[in-house]
C-alpha positions as CSV (number, residue, x, y, z in Angstrom):
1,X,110.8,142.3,66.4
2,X,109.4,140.0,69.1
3,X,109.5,136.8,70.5
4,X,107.8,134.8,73.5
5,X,108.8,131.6,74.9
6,X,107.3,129.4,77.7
7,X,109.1,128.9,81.4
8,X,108.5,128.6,84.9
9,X,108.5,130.0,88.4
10,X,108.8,128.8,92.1
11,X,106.7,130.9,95.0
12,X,107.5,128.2,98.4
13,X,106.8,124.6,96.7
14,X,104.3,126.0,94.2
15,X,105.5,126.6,90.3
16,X,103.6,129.6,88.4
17,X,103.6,130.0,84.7
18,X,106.0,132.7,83.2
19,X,106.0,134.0,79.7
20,X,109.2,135.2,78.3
21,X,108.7,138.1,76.3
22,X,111.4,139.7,74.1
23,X,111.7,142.9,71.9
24,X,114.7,144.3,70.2
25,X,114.3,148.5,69.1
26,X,116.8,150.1,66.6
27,X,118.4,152.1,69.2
28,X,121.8,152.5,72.0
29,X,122.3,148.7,72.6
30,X,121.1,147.6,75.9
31,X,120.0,144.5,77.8
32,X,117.1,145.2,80.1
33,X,114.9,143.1,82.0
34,X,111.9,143.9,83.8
35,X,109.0,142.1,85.4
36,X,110.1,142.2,89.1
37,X,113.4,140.3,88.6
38,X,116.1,139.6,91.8
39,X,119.3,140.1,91.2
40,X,120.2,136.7,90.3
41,X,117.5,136.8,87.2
42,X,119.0,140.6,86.6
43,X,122.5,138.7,86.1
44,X,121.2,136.6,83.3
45,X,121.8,139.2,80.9
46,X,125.6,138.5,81.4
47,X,125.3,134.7,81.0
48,X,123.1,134.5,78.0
49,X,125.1,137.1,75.8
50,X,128.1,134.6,76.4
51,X,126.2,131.5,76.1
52,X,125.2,133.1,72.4
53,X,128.2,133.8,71.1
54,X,129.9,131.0,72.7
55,X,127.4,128.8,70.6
56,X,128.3,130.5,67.3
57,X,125.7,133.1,67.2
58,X,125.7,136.4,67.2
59,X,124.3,138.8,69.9
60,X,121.9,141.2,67.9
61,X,123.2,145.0,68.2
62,X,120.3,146.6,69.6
63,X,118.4,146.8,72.7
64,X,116.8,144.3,74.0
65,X,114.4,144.1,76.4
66,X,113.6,141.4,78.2
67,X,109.9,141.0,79.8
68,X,108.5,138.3,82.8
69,X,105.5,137.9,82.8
70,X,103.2,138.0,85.2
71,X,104.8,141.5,86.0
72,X,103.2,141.6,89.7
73,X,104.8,138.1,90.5
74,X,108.4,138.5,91.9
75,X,111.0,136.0,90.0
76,X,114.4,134.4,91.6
77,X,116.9,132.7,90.8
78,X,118.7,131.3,87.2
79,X,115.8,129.3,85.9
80,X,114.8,132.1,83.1
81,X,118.3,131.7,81.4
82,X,117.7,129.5,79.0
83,X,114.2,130.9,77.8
84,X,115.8,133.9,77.5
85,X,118.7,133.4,75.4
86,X,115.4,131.3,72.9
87,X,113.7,134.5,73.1
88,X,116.5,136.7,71.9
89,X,117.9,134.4,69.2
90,X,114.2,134.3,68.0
91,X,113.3,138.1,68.2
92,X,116.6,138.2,66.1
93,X,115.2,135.7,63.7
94,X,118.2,133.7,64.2
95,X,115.9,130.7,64.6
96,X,112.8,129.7,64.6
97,X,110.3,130.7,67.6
98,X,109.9,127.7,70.2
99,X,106.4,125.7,70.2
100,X,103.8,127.5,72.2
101,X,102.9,124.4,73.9
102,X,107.0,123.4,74.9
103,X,108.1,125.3,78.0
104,X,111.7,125.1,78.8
105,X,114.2,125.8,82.4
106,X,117.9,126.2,83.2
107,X,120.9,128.2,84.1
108,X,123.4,128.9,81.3
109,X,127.3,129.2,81.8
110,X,129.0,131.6,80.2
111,X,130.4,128.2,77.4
112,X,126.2,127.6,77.0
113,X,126.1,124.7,79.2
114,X,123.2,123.7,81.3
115,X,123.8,123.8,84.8
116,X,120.7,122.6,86.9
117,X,118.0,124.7,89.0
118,X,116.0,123.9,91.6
119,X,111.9,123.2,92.3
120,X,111.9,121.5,87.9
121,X,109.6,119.0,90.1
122,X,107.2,121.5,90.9
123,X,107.4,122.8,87.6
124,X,107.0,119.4,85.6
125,X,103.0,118.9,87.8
126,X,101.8,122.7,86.6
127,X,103.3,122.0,82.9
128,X,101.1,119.0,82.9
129,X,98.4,120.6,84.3
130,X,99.1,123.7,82.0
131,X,98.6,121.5,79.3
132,X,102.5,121.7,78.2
133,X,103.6,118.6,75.9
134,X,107.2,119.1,75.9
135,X,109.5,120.2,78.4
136,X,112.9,120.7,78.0
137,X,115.5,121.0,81.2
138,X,119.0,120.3,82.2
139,X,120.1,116.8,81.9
140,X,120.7,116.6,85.8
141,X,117.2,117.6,86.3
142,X,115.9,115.3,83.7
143,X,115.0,112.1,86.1
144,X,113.3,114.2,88.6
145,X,110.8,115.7,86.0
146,X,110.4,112.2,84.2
147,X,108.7,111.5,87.6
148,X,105.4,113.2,86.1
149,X,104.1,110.9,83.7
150,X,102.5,112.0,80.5
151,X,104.6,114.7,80.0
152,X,107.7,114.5,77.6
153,X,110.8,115.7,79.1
154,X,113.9,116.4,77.1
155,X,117.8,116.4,78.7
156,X,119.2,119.1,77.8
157,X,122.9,119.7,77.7
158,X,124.2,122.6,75.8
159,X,122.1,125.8,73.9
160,X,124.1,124.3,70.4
161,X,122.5,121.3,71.3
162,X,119.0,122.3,71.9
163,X,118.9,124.6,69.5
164,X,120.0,122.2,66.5
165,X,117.4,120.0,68.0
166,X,114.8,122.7,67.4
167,X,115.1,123.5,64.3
168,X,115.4,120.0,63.0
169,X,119.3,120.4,61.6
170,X,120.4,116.8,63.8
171,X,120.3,113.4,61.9
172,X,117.0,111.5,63.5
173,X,119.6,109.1,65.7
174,X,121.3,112.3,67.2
175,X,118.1,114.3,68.6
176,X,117.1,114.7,71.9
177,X,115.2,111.8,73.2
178,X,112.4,112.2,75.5
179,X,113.1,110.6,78.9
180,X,110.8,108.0,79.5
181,X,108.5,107.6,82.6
182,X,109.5,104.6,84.6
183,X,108.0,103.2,87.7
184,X,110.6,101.9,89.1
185,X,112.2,105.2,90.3
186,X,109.4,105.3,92.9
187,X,110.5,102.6,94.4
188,X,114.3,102.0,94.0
189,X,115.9,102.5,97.4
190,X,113.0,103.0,99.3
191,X,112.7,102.2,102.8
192,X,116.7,100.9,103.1
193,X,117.8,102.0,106.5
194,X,121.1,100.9,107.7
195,X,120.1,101.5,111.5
196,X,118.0,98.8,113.0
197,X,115.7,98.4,116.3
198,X,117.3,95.1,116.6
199,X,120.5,96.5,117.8
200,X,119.3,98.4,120.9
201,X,119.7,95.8,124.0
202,X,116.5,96.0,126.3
203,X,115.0,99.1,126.7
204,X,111.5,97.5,126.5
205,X,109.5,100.1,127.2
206,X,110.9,102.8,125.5
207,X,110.9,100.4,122.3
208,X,106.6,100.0,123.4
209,X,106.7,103.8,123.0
210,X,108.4,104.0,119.9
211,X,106.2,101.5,118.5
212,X,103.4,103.3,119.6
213,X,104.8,106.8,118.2
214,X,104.9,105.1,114.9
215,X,101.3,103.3,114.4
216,X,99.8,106.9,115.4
217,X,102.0,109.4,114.3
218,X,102.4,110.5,117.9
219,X,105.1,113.1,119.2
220,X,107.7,111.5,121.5
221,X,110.1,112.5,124.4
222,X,112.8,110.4,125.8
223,X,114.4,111.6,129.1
224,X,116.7,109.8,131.1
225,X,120.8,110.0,131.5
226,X,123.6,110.1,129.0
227,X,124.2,107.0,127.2
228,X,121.1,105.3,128.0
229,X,120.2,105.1,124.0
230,X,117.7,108.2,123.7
231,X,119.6,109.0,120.4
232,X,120.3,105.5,119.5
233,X,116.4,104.9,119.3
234,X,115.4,108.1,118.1
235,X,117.2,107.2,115.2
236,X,115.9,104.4,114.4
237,X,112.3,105.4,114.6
238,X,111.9,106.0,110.7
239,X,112.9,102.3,110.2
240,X,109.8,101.1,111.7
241,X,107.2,103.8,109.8
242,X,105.6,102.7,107.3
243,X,106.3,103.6,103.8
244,X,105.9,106.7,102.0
245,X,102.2,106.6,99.6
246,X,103.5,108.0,96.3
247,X,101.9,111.2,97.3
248,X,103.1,111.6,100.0
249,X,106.5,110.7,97.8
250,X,105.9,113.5,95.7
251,X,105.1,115.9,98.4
252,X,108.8,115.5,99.7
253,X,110.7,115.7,96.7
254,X,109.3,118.8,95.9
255,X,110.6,120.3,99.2
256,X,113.7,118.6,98.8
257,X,113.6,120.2,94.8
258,X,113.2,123.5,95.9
259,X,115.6,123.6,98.5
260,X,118.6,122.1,96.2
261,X,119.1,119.2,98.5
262,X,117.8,116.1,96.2
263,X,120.6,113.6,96.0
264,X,122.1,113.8,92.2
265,X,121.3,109.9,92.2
266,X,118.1,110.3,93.6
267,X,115.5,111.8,91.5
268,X,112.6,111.2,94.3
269,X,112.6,111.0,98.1
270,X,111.0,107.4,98.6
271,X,112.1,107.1,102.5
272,X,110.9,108.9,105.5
273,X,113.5,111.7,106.1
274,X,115.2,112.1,109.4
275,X,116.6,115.7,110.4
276,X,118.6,116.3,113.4
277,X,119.5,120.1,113.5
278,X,122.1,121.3,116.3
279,X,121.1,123.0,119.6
280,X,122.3,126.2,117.8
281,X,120.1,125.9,114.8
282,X,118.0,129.8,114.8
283,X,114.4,129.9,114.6
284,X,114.5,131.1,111.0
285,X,116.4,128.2,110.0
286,X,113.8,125.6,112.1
287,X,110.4,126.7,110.3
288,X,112.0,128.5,107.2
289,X,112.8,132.2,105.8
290,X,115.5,134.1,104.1
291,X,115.0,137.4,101.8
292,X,113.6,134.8,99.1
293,X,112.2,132.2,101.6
294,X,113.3,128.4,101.8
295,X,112.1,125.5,103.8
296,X,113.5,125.3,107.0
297,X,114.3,122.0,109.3
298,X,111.1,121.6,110.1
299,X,109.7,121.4,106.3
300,X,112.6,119.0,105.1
301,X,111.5,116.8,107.5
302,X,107.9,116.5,106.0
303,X,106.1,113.1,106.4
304,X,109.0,112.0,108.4
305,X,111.1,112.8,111.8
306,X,112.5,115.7,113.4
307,X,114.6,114.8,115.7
308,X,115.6,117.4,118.8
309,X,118.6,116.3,120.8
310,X,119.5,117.8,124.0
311,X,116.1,119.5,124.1
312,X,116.4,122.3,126.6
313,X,119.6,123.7,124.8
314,X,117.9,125.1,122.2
315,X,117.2,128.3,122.0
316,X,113.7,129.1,124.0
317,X,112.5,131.4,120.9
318,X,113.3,128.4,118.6
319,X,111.3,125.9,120.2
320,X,108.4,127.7,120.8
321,X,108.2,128.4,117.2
322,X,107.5,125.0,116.6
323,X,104.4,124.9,118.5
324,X,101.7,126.4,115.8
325,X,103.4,124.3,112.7
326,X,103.2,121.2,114.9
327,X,99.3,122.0,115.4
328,X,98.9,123.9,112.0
329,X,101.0,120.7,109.8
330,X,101.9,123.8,107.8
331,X,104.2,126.6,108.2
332,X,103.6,130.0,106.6
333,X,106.2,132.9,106.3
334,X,105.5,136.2,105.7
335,X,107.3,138.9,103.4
336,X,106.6,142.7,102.4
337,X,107.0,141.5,98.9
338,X,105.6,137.5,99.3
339,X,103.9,135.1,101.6
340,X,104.6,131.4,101.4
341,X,103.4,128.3,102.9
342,X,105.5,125.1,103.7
343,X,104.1,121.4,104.6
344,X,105.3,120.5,107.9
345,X,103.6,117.2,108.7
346,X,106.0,115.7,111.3
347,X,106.6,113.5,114.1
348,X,108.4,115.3,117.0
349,X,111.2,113.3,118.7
350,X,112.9,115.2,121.1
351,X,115.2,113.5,123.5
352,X,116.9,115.6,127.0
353,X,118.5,114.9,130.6
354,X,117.5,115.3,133.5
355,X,119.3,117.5,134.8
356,X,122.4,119.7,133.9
357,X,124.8,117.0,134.6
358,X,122.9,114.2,133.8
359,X,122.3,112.1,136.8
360,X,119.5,112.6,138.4
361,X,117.4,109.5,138.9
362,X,120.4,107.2,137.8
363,X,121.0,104.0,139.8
364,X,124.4,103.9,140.8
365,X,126.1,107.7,139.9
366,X,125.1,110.9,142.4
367,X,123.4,113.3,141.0
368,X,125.6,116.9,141.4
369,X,122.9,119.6,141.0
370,X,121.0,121.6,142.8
371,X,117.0,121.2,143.3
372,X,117.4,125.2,141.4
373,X,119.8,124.1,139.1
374,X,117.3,121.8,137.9
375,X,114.2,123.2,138.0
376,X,115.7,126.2,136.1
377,X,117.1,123.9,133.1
378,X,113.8,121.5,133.0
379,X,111.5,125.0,132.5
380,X,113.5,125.9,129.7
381,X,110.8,123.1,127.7
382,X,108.0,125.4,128.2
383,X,104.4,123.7,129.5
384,X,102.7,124.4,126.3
385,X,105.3,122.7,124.3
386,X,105.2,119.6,126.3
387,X,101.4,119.8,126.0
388,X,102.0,118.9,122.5
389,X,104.5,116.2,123.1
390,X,102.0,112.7,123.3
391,X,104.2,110.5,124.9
392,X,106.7,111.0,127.7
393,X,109.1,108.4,128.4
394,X,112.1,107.9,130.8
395,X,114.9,105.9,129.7
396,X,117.0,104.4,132.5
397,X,120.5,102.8,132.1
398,X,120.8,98.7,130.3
399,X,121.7,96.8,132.8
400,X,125.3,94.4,132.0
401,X,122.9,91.2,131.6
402,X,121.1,92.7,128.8
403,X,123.8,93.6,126.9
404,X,125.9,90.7,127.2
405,X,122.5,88.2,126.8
406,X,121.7,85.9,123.9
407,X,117.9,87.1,123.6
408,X,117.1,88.0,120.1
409,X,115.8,92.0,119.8
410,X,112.9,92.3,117.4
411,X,113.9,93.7,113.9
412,X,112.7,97.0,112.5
413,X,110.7,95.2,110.2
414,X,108.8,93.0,112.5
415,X,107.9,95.6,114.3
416,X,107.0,97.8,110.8
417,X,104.6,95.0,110.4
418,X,102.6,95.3,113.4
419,X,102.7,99.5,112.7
420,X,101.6,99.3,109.3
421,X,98.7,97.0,110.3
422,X,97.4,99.3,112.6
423,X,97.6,102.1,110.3
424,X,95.2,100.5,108.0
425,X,92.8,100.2,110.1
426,X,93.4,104.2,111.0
427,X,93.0,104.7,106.8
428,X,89.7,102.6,106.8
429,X,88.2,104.1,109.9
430,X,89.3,107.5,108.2
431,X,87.8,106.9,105.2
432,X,86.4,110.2,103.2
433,X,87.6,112.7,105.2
434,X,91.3,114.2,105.3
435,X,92.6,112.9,108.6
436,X,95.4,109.9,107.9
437,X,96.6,109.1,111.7
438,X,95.6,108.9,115.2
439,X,97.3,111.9,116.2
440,X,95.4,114.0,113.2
441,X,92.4,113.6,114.8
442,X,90.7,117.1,115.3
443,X,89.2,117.8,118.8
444,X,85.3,117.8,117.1
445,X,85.9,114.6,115.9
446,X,87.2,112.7,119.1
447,X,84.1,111.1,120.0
448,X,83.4,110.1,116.9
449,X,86.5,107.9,116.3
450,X,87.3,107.2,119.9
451,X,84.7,105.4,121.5
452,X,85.3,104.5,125.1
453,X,83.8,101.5,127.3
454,X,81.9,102.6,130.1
455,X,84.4,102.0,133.0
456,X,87.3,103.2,130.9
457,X,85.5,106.7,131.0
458,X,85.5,106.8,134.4
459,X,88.7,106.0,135.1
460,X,89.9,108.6,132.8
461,X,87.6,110.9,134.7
462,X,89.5,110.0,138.0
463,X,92.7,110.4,136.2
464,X,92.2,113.8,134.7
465,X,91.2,115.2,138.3
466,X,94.0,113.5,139.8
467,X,96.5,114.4,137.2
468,X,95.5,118.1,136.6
469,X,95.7,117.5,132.7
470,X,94.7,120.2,130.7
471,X,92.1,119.7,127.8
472,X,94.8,119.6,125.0
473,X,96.5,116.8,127.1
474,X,93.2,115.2,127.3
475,X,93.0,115.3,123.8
476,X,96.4,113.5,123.5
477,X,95.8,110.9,126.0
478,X,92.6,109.9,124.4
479,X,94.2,109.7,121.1
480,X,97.2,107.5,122.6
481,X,95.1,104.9,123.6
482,X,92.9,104.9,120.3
483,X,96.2,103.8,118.6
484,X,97.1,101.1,121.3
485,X,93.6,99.8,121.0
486,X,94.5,99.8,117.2
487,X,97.7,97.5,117.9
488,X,95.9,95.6,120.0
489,X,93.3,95.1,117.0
490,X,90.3,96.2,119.1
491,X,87.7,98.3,117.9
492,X,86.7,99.8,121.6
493,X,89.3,101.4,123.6
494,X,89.2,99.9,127.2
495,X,90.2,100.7,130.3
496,X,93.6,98.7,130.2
497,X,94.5,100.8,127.0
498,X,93.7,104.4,128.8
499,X,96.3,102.8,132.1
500,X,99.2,102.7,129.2
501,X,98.2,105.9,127.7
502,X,98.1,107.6,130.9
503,X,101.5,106.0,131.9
504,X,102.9,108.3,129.3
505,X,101.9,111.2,130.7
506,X,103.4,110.9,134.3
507,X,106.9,112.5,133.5
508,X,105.7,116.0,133.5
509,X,104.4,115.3,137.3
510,X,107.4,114.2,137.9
511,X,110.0,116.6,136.9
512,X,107.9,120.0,135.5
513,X,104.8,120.0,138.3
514,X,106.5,119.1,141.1
């Protein structure tokens, strides 16, 4: 006796198709299951035997084995339960065997109810492209498939359930409804951020560079002393982005989906996320691993902001890490048994002191270290790190006028304005090729996109001798001012727009080249 029944996979964000195949021999009873399983697929064979008889069937006498295909393709996790407890009942001819085209997901408890798994995203987009009409998944997990549109997805609560539904024994008013696909999921909630740019008090500059960080998609580091607002505007850099494209959407749920940290009232990420991992956070858990690897810090905060605090107390090995996914916009990690890739397209924001205690270069409290002392914990932000950091910017203490004064701060959403104008001219000068911001601009392309005025070249000539830049920082200045020429609407960038660009670069003279 055999049976086969339709299911799904995760390798990284990516969902393969898996075919359930069951056979059940006259012989000792067993429960076996082969095709590379882990042991958390190994452990289904407790759960569905209990799920079966708990739904008032009865668990055939004989062995059973249990086959997931693609053999060569190692499986995780509980997703295979329920297509495995379909497959058994219907090798047992206790019902009827599922439609070929109708793939189906979920974890069974030991009563038969659903309990949800992670990735069904991923898995909804390759059933629609598989061609699949019907798929059936946990009822927590319903929304986020519904997301795909064109495909019927059914909320699933209990085997009973689904099984009745099956073979047609439920009155017409009492079967499983197909969730519909609605629009307005996409946009519910998106872009509400309860920090605003309106509540830091002065700080003009730094608020220039965060403005400029956001219409290119430029990396960003705020130095200056405790309490000056690094954090406080670091955090409120997502408010001014613009919003997510429904791609770009999709793109983050699904690493949101796979990692098991999608709100339960959220079926889609619609908002830029903003991650802020501790000092102590390991490399594996910045770019990703684990025996079955997971996204790390750095992938969650895809299309959005990863936010560094208290830069140089991170582990050395941890940041530098960070510098080939920041180039790559991917991350890929290796296993003897499995290699995955991650997205990683991110800003950078990483904010630091000084010095050790904090001081140094503050108005009106001494500075207490050491010309060592702070040498020794400004090198632990390595040069080739900075290199990929665009904008450097010191923030010095409010003064008690500007934080008392009646002046009006712009909102996040003024300033969102000005950013998303400039972005569009980014997508229409971008048009037909891949690159969707300033900062995305590959070094063959630069002079191509950034056209410079005559006199604007040879300042930056002067500049680069003076400065010592290397070409990668070159690169970055150049690609500064192409998105302050795009604020400031022009189509040329001039020499005025290369003196701000370059003022962002004067930090690491200041403190790491001395």
């Amino acid at each position: 006796m055999y049976s086969c029944v339709k299911s799904y996979g995760i390798s990284g964000i990516d969902a393969y198709a898996v075919t359930v195949e069951v056979t059940l021999n006259r012989a000792m009873p067993a429960f076996d299951i082969v095709g590379l399983p882990d042991t958390a697929v190994k452990e289904s064979r407790s759960r569905v035997q209990s799920a079966i008889v708990h739904s008032g069937y009865e668990l055939p006498a004989m062995k059973i084995t249990v086959n997931l295909a693609p053999a060569s393709q190692k499986k995780s996790g509980p997703v295979f339960d329920l297509p495995i407890c379909l497959a058994v009942m219907a090798a047992a001819q206790q019902i009827n065997e599922p439609s070929k085209d109708a793939a189906f997901l979920g974890e069974l408890s030991l009563s038969g109810e659903l309990r949800p798994v992670n990735g069904v995203l991923s898995m909804a987009i390759q059933a629609k492209q598989d061609g699949v009409r019907a798929l059936f998944v946990p009822q927590q997990n319903a929304k986020e498939a519904s997301i795909v549109e064109g495909l019927e997805v059914y909320p699933v609560h209990n085997v009973k359930e689904l099984i009745e539904h099956l073979q047609g024994q439920l009155h017409q008013q009492r079967k499983i409804q197909p969730l519909e696909f609605d629009p307005m999921l996409i946009l519910e909630g998106s872009n509400q951020f309860q920090a605003d740019l309106c509540d830091v008090r002065g700080q003009p500059f730094a608020k220039r560079a965060l403005e400029i960080s956001a219409a290119g998609g430029h990396n960003l580091l705020l130095i200056g002393p405790p309490g000056t607002g690094k954090s406080m505007l670091a955090k409120r850099l997502p408010s001014i982005l613009p919003k997510l494209s429904f791609q770009e959407a999709i793109e983050t749920t699904r690493i949101y989906s796979v990692a098991g940290l999608l709100p339960a009232d959220r079926p889609i990420m619609n908002s830029r996320p903003f991650r802020s991992p501790h000092h102590t956070v390991s490399p594996a858990g910045l770019t990703g691993g684990g025996s079955s690897p997971m996204p790390g810090e750095i992938s969650l905060a895809h299309n959005g902001v990863l936010f560094l605090d208290e830069l140089p107390e991170f582990l050395r090995q941890a940041l530098e890490v960070l510098r080939q996914p920041i180039e790559d916009n991917q991350v890929t990690i290796s296993r003897a048994s499995s290699r995955v890739t991650y997205p990683c397209s991110i800003m950078l924001v990483a904010a630091m002191n000084p010095c050790p205690c904090g001081y140094r270069g503050h108005p009106k409290i001494a500075c207490t270290c050491s010309e060592r002392e702070v040498q020794k914990y400004i090198s632990r932000v390595s040069g080739p790190l900075l290199d990929r950091i665009d904008l450097h910017v010191e923030v010095m203490p409010v003064e008690f006028g500007e934080l008392t004064g009646e002046n009006k701060e712009e909102s996040s959403a003024e300033v969102r304005c000005r950013v998303e104008a400039a972005r569009q001219r980014q997508h229409r000068r971008f048009a037909g090729t891949n690159i969707y911001c300033n900062a995305a601009i590959p070094t063959g392309k630069l002079q191509e996109f950034c056209a410079l005025q005559s006199d604007a070249v040879d300042f930056l000539k002067k500049s680069f001798e003076q400065m010592g830049m290397s070409a990668r920082a070159y690169d970055r200045v150049v690609k500064v001012a192409r998105t302050i020429a795009d604020l400031a609407d022009s189509p040329m960038i001039l020499k005025s727009h290369l003196a701000e660009a370059l003022a962002y670069r004067s930090l690491d003279q200041k403190y790491w080249n001395r």
